[in-house]
C-alpha positions as CSV (number, residue, x, y, z in Angstrom):
1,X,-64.3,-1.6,19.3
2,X,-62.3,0.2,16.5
3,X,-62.4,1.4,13.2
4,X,-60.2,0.0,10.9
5,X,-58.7,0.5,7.7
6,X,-59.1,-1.9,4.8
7,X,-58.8,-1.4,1.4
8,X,-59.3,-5.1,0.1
9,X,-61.6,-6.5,2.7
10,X,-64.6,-4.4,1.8
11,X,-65.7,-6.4,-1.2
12,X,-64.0,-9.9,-0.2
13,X,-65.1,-13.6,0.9
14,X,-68.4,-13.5,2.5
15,X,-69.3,-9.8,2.6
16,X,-68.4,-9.9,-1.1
17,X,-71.1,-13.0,-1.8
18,X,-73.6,-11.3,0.2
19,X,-73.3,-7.8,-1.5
20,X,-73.6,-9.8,-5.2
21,X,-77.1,-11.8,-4.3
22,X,-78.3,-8.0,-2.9
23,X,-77.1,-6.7,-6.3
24,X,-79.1,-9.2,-8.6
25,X,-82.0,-7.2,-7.5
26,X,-81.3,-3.7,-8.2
27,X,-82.9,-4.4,-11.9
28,X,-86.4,-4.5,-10.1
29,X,-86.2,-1.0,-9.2
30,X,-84.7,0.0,-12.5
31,X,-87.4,-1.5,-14.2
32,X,-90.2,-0.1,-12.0
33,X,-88.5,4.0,-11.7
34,X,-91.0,4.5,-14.5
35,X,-94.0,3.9,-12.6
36,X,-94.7,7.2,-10.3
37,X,-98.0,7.8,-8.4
38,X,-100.9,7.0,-9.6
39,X,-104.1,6.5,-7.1
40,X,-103.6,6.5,-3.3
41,X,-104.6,3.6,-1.2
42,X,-104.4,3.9,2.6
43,X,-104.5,1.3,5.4
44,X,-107.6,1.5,7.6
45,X,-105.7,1.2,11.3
46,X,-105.5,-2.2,13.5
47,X,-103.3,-5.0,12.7
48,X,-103.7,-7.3,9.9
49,X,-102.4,-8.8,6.6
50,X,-101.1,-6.8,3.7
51,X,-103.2,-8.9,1.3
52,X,-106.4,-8.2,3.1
53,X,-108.0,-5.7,0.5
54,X,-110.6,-5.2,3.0
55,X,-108.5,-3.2,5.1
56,X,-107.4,-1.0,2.1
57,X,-110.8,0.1,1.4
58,X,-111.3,-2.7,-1.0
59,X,-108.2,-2.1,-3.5
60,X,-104.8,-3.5,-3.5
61,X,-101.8,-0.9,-3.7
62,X,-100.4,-2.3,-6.9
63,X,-98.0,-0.8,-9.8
64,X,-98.2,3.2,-9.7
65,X,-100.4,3.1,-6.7
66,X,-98.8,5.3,-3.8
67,X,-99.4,2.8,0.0
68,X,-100.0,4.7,3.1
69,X,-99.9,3.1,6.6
70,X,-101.4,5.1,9.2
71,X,-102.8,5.0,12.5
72,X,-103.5,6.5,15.4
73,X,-102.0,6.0,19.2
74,X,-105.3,4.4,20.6
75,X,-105.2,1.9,17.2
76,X,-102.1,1.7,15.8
77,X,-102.0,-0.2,12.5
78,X,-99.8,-3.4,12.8
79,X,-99.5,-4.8,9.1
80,X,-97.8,-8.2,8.0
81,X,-96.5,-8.9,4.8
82,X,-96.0,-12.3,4.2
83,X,-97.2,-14.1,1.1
84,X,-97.4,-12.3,-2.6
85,X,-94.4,-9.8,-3.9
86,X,-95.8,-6.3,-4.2
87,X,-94.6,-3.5,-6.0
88,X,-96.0,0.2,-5.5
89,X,-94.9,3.6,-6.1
90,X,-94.1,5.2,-2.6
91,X,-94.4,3.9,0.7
92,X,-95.0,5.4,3.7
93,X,-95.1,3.8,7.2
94,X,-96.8,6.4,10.2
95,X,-96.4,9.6,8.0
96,X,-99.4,12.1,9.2
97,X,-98.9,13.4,12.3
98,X,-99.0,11.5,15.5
99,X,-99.4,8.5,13.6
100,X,-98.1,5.4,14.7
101,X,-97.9,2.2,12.2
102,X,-95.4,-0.7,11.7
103,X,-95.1,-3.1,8.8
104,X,-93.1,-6.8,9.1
105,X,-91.6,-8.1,5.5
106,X,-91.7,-11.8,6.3
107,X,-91.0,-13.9,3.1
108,X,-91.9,-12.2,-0.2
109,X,-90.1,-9.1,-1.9
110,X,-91.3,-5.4,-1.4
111,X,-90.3,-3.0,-4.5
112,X,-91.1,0.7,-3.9
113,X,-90.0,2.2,-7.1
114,X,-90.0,5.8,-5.3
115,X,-89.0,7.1,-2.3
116,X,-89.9,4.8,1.4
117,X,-90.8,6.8,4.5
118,X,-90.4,5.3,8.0
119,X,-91.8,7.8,10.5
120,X,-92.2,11.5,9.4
121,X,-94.5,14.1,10.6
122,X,-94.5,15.4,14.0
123,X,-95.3,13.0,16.9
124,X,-95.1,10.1,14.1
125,X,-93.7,6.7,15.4
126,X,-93.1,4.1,11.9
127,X,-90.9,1.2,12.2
128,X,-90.0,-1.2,9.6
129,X,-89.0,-4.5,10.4
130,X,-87.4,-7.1,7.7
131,X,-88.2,-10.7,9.4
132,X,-87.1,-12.0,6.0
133,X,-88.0,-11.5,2.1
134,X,-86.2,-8.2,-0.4
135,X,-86.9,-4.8,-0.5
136,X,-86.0,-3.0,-3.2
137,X,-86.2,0.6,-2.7
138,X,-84.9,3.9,-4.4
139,X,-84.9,6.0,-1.4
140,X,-85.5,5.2,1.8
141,X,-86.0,8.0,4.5
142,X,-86.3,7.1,8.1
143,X,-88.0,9.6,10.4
144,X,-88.0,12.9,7.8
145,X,-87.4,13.9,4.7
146,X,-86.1,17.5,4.8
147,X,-88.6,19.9,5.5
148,X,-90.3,22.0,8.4
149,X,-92.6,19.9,10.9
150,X,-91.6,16.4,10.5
151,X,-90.1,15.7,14.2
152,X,-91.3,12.7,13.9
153,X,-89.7,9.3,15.0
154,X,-88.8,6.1,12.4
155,X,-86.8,2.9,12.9
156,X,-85.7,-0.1,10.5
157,X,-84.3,-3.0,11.8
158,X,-83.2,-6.0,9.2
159,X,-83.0,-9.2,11.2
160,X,-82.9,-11.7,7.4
161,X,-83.4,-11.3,4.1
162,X,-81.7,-8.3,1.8
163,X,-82.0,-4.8,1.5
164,X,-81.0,-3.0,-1.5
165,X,-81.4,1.0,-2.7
166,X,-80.2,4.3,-4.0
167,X,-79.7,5.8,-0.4
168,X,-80.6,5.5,3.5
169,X,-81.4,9.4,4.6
170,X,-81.7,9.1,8.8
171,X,-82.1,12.2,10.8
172,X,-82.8,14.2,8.1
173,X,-85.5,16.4,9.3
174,X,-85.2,18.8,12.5
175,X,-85.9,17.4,15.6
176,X,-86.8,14.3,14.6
177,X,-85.3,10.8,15.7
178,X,-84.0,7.3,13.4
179,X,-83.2,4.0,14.1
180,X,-81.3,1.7,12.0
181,X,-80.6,-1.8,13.5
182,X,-78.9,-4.6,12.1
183,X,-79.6,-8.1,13.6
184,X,-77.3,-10.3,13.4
185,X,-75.7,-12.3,10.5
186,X,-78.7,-13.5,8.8
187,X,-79.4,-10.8,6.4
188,X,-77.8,-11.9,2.6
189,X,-77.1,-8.4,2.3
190,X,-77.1,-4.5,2.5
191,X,-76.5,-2.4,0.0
192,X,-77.0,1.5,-0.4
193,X,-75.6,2.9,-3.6
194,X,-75.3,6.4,-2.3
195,X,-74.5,5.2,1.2
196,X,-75.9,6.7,4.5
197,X,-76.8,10.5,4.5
198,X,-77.3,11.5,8.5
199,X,-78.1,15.0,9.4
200,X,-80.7,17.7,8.9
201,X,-81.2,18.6,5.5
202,X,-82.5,22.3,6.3
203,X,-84.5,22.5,2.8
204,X,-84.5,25.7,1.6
205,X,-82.8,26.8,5.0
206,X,-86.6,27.2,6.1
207,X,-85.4,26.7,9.8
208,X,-83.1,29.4,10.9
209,X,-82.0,27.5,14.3
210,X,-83.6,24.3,13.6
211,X,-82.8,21.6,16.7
212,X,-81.1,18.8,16.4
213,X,-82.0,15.2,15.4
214,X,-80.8,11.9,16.9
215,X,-80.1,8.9,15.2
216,X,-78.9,5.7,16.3
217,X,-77.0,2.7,14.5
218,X,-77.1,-0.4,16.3
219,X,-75.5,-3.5,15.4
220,X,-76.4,-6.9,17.1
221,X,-73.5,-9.1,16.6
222,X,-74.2,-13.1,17.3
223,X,-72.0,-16.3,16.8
224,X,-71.0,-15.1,13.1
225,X,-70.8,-11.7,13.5
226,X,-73.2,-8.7,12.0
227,X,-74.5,-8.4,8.1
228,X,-72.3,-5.4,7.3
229,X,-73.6,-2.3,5.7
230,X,-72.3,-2.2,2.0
231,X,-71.9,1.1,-0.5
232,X,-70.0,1.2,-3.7
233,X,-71.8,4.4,-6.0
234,X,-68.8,6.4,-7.7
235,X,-70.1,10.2,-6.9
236,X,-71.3,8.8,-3.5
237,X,-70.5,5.7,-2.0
238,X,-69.5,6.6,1.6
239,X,-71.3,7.3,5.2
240,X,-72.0,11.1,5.9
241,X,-72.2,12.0,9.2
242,X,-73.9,14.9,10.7
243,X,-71.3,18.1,9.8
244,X,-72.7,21.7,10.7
245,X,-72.7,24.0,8.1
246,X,-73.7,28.0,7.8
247,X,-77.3,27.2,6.7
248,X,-78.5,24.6,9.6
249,X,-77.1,21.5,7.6
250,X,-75.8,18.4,8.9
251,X,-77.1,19.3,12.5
252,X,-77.3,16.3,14.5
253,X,-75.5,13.6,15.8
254,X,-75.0,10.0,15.3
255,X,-74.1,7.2,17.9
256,X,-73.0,3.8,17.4
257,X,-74.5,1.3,19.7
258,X,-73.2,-2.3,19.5
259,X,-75.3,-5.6,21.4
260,X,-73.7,-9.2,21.7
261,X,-76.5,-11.6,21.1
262,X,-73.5,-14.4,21.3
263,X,-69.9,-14.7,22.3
264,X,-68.7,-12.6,18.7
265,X,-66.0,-14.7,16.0
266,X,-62.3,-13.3,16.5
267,X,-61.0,-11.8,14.5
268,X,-62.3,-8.0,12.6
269,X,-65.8,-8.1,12.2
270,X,-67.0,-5.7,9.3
271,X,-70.0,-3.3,10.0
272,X,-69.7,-0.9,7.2
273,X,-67.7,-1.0,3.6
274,X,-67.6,2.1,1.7
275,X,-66.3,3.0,-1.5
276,X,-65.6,6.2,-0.4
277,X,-63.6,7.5,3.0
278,X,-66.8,8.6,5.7
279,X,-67.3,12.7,6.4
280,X,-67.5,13.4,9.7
281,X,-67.4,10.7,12.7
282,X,-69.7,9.2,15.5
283,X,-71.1,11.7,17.7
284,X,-68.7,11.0,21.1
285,X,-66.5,8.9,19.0
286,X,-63.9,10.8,16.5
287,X,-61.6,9.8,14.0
288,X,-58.5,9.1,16.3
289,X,-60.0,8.7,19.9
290,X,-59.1,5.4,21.5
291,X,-62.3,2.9,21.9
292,X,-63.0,-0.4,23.7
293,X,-66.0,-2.0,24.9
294,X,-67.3,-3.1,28.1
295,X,-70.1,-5.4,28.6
296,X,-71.9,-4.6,31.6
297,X,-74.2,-7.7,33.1
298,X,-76.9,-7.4,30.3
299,X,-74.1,-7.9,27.9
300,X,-74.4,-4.7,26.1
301,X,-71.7,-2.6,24.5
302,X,-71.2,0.9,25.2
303,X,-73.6,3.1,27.3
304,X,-75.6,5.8,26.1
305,X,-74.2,5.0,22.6
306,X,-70.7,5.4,23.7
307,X,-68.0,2.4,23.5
308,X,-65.9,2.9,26.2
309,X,-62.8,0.9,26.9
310,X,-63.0,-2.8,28.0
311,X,-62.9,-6.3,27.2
312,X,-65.3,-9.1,27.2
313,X,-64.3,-12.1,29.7
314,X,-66.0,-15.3,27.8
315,X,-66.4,-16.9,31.0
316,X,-68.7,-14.6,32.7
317,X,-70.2,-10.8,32.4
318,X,-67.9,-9.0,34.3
319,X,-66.2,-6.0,32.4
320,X,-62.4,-6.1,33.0
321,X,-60.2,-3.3,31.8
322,X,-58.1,-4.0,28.7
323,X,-56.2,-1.6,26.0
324,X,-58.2,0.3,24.1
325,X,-58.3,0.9,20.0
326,X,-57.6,3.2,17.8
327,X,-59.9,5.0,15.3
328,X,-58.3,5.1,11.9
329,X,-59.6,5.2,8.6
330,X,-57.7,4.5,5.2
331,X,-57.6,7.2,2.4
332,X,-58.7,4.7,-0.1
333,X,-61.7,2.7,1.4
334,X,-63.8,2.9,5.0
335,X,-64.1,-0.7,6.7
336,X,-65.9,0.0,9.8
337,X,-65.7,-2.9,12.3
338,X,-64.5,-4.2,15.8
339,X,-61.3,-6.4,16.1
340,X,-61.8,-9.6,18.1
341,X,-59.6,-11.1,20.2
């Protein structure tokens, strides 16, 4: 596993295609920014189809309307979106506390013209799971958004389909925990203007010594290797990692977890372009600390989030020793990926 520097492969051959048909979309949420909240509509708990008005309380969220999905730990709301393209305001998966909720996008496209929460409030538990379809998003926040009390836990995982917004926030809030998880090459693409933002965000330094949060990035790589993460905004554009400052910001950390599902392509496979070098590094994992992998029997890289050196023996599961990487970055342009053999 390293990190490598590239300054023409971030935007090139097939991550470039992907990153233009996840593009074409961003005029959906342009269009829609100027629709805010209007009524609130919020799922009753138990599993069931997004169409279902029934289990909205008889209304649709539709246009300005601001969709809630809650639900508690003895009936935990399980909802499927599957067949019409919606467009709301806001959308919030398991915000209240001890909440717990999922949704699956399987087909259409999901615009939320606002801001997206996965997971917030303490003892929350959202996840977000793109089976296939678009979302369109401005911000989407995943376990937190800032503020005192939401040590809560969220996860998105994109298996197909494209995701496209302003930013990904993970971590954000104190004590809370966020999962993003990237299956495979399936996905057409994934595109955050902004980029990633990982860290607590102590708003208003409300927390004097708040605790840390924990967030994971996990990348599945099969047969073609892994949909990489794309950003390209001009203030923004890169990955911030958690970096402690004097008022309880950026505390945190951030480990990179990487699956085979298959025996990976050779060559570098690309897991995050930036437009913009990264600040700060992996938690366990700095810029310039030599990394491998090792692929226990399960096939997994890394242990407890941490790549350690390696090499994959095609013909079986054993781990055999091998030389390790390097860390680097370029000056210019962040191409985060592992080199193949």
């Amino acid at each position: 596993m390293s990190i490598t520097p590239s300054r023409n492969q971030v935007l090139r051959g097939q991550g470039k295609r992907k990153a233009y048909h996840a593009l074409t979309g961003l005029a959906a949420v342009a269009g829609a920014t100027a629709l805010w909240a209007g009524t609130t509509v919020e799922w009753k708990g138990g599993g069931g189809n997004w169409e279902d008005a029934v289990m909205w309380g008889g209304t649709l969220p539709l246009g300005a309307t601001e969709a809630r999905i809650n639900g508690t730990k003895e009936r935990p709301s399980q909802v499927t979106l599957a067949r019409a393209d919606v467009l709301v305001s806001h959308l919030s998966i398991a915000e209240g506390s001890s909440n717990v909720a999922s949704l699956v996008l399987d087909g259409p496209s999901l615009t939320v013209s606002g801001s997206f929460d996965v997971g917030k409030y303490n003892g929350s538990n959202g996840r977000f799971l793109v089976k296939s379809g678009h979302v369109f998003a401005g911000t989407i926040f995943v376990s937190g958004g800032g503020g005192p009390g939401m040590r809560g836990r969220g996860t998105l995982e994109i298996q197909a389909g494209s995701v496209v917004t302003k930013d990904i926030e993970l971590g954000v809030s104190a004590g809370c925990s966020s999962t993003l998880r990237i299956v495979g090459s399936k996905a057409s693409g994934i595109v955050a203007e902004d980029g990633l933002h990982i860290g607590v965000y102590n708003y208003l330094n409300l927390e004097k010594e708040p605790p840390q949060s924990a967030t994971e990035l996990i990348f599945d790589i099969d047969a073609d290797g892994v949909t990489p993460i794309f950003t390209w905004g001009k203030t923004e554009g890169r990955i911030n990692f958690p970096i402690p400052d004097d008022e309880g910001n950026g505390v945190g950390n951030c480990r990179l977890q990487i699956d085979l599902l298959a025996t990976p392509p050779s060559g570098d496979i690309l897991l995050i372009g930036c437009a913009k070098p990264c600040r700060g590094a992996f938690t366990d994992l700095p810029e310039g600390r030599p990394a491998g992998l090792i692929i226990p029997e399960r096939q997994h890289y890394g242990r407890n989030g941490r790549c350690l050196p390696g090499q994959l023996e095609r013909g079986g599961r054993r781990a055999i020793p091998a030389k390790p990487g390097a860390i680097r970055r370029s000056a210019g342009a962040d191409a985060i990926g592992r080199r193949g053999p």
